[in-house]
N, C-alpha and C positions, 0 to 999 in steps of 0.2 A: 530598423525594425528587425527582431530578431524572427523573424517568421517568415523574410521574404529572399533566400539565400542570393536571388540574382540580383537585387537590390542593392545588400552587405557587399558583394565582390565589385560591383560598381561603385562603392563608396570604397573598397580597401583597397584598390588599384586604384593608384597617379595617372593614368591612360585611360581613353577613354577602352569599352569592354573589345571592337575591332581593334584595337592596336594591340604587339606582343606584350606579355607581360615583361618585365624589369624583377631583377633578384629584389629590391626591395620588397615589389609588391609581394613579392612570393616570400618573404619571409613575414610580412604583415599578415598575409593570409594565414601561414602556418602559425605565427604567435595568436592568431583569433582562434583557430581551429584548435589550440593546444589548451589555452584557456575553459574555452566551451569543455573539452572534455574533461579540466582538473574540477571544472563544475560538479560536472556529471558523476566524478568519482568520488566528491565529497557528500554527495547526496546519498548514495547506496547506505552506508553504515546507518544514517537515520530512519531511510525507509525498512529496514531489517531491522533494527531495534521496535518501530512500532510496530512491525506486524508481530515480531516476537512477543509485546506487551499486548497486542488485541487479540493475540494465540492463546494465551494466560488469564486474560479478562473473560473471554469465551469459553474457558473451559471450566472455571471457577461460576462461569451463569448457567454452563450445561450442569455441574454435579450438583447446585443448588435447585435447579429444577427437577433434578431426579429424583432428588431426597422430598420435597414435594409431594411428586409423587407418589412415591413410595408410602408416604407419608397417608397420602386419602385412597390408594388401594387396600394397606394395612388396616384403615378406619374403619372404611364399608366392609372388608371383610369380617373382622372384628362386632360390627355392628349389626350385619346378615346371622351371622352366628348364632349372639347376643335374641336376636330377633326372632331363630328357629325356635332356639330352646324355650323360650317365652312363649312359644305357640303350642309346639310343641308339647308341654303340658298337660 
């Protein structure tokens, strides 16, 4: 299980975990541990990419909502106006 590290090192050690460790075990360790981190390294470029895409989707849904708005303040202003002067009369 990858969750339970005291687990992993009783399964990557030939001894049991009171006995010393042995250069094997200690380089099984080190090839697990080297591993796990080429993981970890492959993953960053992906997670940077999407946030960079949901940085771009976000900001493309903020100026469409502004314009919106912009949109029904310009309306009612326009339609307030429109409204005086018709009273106004």
């Amino acid at each position: 299980m990858e969750n339970e590290p005291e687990q992993n090192l009783a399964d990557d050690f030939e001894h049991w975990p009171n006995e010393p460790a042995t250069r094997n075990d200690l380089r099984i360790l080190a090839t697990r541990i080297d591993r796990r981190f080429a993981k970890i390294d492959t993953q960053f470029p992906a997670i940077r990419l999407a946030i960079k895409e949901e940085s771009l989707n976000l900001k493309e849904s903020f100026r469409m909502e502004m314009y919106k708005f912009a949109a029904v303040v310009i309306g009612t202003g326009v339609a307030i106006l429109g409204l005086t002067g018709f009273f106004s009369r």
